[in-house]
C-alpha positions as CSV (number, residue, x, y, z in Angstrom):
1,X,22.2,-23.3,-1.1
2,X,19.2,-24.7,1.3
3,X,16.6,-23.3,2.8
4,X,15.7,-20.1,0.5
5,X,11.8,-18.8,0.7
6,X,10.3,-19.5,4.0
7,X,6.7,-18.4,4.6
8,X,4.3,-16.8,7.2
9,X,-0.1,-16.5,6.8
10,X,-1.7,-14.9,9.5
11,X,-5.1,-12.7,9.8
12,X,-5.4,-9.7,11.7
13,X,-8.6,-7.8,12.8
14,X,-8.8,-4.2,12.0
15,X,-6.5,-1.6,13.2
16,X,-3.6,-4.5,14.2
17,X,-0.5,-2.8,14.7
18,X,2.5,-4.7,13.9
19,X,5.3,-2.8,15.4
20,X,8.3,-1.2,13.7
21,X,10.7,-3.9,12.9
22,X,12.9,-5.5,10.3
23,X,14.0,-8.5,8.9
24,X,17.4,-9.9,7.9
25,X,15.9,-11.6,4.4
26,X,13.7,-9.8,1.8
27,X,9.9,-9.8,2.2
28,X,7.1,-10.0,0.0
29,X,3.9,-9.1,1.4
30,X,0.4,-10.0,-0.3
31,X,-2.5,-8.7,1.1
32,X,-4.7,-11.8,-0.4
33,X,-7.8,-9.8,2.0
34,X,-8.1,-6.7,3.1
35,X,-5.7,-3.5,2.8
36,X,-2.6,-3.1,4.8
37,X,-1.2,0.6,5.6
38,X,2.9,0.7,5.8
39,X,5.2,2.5,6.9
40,X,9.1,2.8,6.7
41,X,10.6,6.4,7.6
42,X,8.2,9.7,7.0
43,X,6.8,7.5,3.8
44,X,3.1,5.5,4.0
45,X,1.6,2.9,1.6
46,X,-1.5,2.3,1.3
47,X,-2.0,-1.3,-0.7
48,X,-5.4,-2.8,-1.1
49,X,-6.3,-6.6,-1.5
50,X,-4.7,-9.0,-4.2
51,X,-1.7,-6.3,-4.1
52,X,1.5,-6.7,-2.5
53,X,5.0,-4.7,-0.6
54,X,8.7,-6.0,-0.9
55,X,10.2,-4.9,1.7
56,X,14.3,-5.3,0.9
57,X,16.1,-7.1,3.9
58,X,16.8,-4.8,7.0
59,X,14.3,-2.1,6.2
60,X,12.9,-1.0,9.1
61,X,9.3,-1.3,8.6
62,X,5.4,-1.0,10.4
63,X,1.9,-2.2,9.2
64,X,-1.7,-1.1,10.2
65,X,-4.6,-3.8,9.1
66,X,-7.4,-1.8,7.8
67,X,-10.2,-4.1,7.7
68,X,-9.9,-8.0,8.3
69,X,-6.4,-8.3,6.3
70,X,-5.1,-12.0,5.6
71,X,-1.6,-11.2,5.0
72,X,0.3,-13.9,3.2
73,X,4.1,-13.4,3.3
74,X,7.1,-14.9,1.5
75,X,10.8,-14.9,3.3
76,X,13.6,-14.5,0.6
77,X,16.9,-15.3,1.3
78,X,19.3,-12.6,1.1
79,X,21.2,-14.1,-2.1
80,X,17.9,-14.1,-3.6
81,X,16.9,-10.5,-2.6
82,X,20.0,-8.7,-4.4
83,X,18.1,-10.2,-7.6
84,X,15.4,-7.7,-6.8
85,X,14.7,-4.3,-6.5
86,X,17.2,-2.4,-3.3
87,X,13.8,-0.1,-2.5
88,X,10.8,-0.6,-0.7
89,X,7.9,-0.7,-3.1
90,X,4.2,-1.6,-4.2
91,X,3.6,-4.2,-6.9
92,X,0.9,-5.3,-8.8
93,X,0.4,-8.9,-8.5
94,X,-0.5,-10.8,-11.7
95,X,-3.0,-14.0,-11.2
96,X,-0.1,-16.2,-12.4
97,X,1.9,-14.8,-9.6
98,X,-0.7,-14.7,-7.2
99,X,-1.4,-18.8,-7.4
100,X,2.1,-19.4,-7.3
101,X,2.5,-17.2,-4.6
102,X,-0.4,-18.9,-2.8
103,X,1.1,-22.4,-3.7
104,X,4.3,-22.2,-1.9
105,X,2.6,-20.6,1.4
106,X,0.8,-23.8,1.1
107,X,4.3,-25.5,1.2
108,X,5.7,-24.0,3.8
109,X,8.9,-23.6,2.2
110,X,11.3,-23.5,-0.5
111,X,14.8,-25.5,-0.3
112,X,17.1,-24.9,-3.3
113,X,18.7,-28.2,-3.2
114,X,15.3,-29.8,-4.9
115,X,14.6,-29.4,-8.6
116,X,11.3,-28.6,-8.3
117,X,11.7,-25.9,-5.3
118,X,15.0,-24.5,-7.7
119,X,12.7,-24.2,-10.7
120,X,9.5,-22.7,-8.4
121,X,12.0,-20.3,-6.8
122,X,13.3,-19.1,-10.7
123,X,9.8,-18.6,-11.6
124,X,9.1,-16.6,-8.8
125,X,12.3,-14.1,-9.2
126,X,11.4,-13.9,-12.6
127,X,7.8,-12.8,-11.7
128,X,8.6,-10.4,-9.4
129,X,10.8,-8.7,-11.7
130,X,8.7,-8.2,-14.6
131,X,5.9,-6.9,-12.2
132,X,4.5,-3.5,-12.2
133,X,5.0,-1.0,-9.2
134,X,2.1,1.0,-8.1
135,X,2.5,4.6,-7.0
136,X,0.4,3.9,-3.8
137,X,3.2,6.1,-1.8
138,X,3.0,9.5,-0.3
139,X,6.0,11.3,1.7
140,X,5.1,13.4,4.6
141,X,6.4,16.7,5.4
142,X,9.0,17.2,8.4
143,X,8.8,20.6,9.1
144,X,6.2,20.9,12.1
145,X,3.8,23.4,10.1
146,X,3.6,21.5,7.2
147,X,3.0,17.8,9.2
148,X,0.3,19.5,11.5
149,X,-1.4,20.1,8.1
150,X,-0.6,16.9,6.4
151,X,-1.5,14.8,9.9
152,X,-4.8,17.0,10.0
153,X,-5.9,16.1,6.5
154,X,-4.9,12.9,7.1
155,X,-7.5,12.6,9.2
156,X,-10.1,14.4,7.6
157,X,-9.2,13.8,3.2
158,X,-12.2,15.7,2.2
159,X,-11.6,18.9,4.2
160,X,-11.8,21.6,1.9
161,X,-9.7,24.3,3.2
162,X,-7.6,26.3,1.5
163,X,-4.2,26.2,1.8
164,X,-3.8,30.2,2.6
165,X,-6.4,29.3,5.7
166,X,-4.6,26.1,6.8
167,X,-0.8,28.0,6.6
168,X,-2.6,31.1,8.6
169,X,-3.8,28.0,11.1
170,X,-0.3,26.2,11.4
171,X,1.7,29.9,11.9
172,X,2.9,30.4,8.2
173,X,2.7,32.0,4.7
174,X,1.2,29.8,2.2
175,X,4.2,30.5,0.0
176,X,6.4,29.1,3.1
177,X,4.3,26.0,2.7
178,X,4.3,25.7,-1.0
179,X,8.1,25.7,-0.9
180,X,8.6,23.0,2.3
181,X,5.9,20.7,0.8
182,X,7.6,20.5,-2.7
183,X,11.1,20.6,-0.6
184,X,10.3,17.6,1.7
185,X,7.8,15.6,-0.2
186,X,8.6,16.2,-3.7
187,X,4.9,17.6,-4.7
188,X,3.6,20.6,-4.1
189,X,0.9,21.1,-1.8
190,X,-2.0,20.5,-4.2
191,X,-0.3,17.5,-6.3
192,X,0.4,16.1,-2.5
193,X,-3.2,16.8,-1.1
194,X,-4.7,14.9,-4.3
195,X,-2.5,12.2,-3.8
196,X,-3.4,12.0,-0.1
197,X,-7.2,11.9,-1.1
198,X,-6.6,9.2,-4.0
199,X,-4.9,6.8,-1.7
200,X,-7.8,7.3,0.7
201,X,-9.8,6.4,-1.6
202,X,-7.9,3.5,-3.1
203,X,-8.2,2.2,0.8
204,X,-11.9,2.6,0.6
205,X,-12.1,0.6,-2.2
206,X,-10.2,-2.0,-0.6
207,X,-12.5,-2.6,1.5
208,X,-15.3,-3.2,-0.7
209,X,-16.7,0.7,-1.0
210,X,-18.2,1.4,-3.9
211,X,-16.9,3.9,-6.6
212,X,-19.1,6.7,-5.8
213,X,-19.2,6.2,-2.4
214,X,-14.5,6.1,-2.3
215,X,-15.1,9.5,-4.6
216,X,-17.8,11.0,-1.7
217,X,-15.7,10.4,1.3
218,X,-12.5,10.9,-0.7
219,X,-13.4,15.0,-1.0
220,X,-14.9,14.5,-4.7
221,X,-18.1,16.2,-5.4
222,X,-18.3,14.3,-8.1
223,X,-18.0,10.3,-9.4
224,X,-16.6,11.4,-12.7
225,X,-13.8,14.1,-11.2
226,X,-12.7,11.0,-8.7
227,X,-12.5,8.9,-11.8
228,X,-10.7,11.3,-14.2
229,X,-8.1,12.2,-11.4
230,X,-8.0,7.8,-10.1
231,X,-6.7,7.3,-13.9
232,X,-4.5,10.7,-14.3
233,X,-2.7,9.7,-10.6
234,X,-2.4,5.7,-11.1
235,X,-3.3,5.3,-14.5
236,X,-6.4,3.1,-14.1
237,X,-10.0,3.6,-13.0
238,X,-11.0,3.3,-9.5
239,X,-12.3,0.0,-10.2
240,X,-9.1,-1.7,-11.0
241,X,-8.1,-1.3,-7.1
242,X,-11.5,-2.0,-6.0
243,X,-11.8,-5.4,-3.6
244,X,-13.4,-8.2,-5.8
245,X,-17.1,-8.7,-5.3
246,X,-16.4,-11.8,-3.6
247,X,-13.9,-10.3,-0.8
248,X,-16.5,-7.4,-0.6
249,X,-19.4,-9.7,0.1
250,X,-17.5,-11.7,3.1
251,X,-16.5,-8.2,4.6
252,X,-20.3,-7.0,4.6
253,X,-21.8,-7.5,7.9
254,X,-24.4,-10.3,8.6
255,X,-28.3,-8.9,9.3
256,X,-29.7,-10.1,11.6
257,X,-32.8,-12.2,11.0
């Protein structure tokens, strides 16, 4: 036992890259500013500010900043990983485990041959286990019809067209695409569409959008729908992921005089 939680806080301007890659020990990832976009495989997650990713060692991994995003990120030692979950996830991040995640960025490091880095390290691991996971997550098809579809909507979340139009578009049946999107992604196409829309949303809101505004650009033509289907998908109200006032407010551009 030595060295066993080594740290990392950077800032990134929006739309940083940070290449596919992995590490050999675990990582936790808080966005303490900002909202990161991940991506491991054919799977994206989008996690907005004061929320965080562990990423179990050696999972090959890539991250988009969307926004100014002060990433603040906590090395664990392998022996200290197995004590956590084997999948890549999103957690909730509580304010105790926020501060005490804050406080040993501020040291630098954690060695488990002192007392008070052992007990610190236990309190952590304990944390992180009891946290809640966030189903910030959505799978992308691998068949080419369905991902032009998927990558289109992607890009546009509050294009309206129906799914028969959009499988006569890609060179299928819309019963051909039912079947692949519930085959590859585990939803079918409407349950994925929502989700991809939500998780728009839940970016926008991240960056300091407000709630009628997320719902707007989200594809909701109303504030209300966008909150009714916010709480059926994740089980809160939009404003639960929303960026706090204070985050918002150093994100807003400056006026000019």
């Amino acid at each position: 036992m030595g060295l066993e939680v080594r740290t990392l806080a950077a800032t990134y301007y929006d739309g940083y890259h940070i290449e596919p890659h992995a590490h050999p020990w675990g990582q936790l990832i808080y966005a303490a500013e900002g909202v990161m976009r991940v991506h491991i495989a054919d799977q994206f997650w989008i996690v907005p500010p004061e929320r965080a990713i562990w990423a179990p060692a050696q999972t090959r991994h890539e991250i988009w900043a969307k926004g100014t995003f002060a990433m603040r990120t906590l090395y664990l030692a392998p022996r200290l990983g197995t004590l956590l979950a084997p999948e890549f996830r999103a957690l909730d991040v509580s304010p105790l485990l926020r501060e005490l995640l804050l406080d040993i960025v501020r040291a630098g490091m954690l060695d488990g041959t002192l007392p008070v880095h052992r007990r610190l390290i236990g309190v952590l691991i304990d944390q992180l286990r009891s946290t809640a996971v966030l189903p910030l997550s959505l799978k992308m098809p691998k068949d080419r019809r369905a991902r032009a579809i998927a990558e289109r909507l992607q890009r546009e979340p509050s294009d309206n067209t129906a799914l028969p139009e959009l499988a006569r578009q890609a060179g299928a049946s819309a019963r051909t695409l039912q079947r692949i999107f519930q085959t590859e992604t585990g939803l079918c196409f409407v349950e994925w569409r929502r989700r991809l829309r939500l998780l728009h949303g839940v970016a926008l809101l991240g960056a300091g959008a407000s709630v009628t505004q997320a719902g707007f650009e989200s594809g909701y033509a109303s504030t209300s729908s966008f909150i009714a289907a916010f709480r059926g998908e994740f089980g809160c109200t939009p404003a639960r992921l929303r960026a706090s006032p204070d985050l918002a407010a150093r994100r807003a551009p400056s006026v000019p005089a």
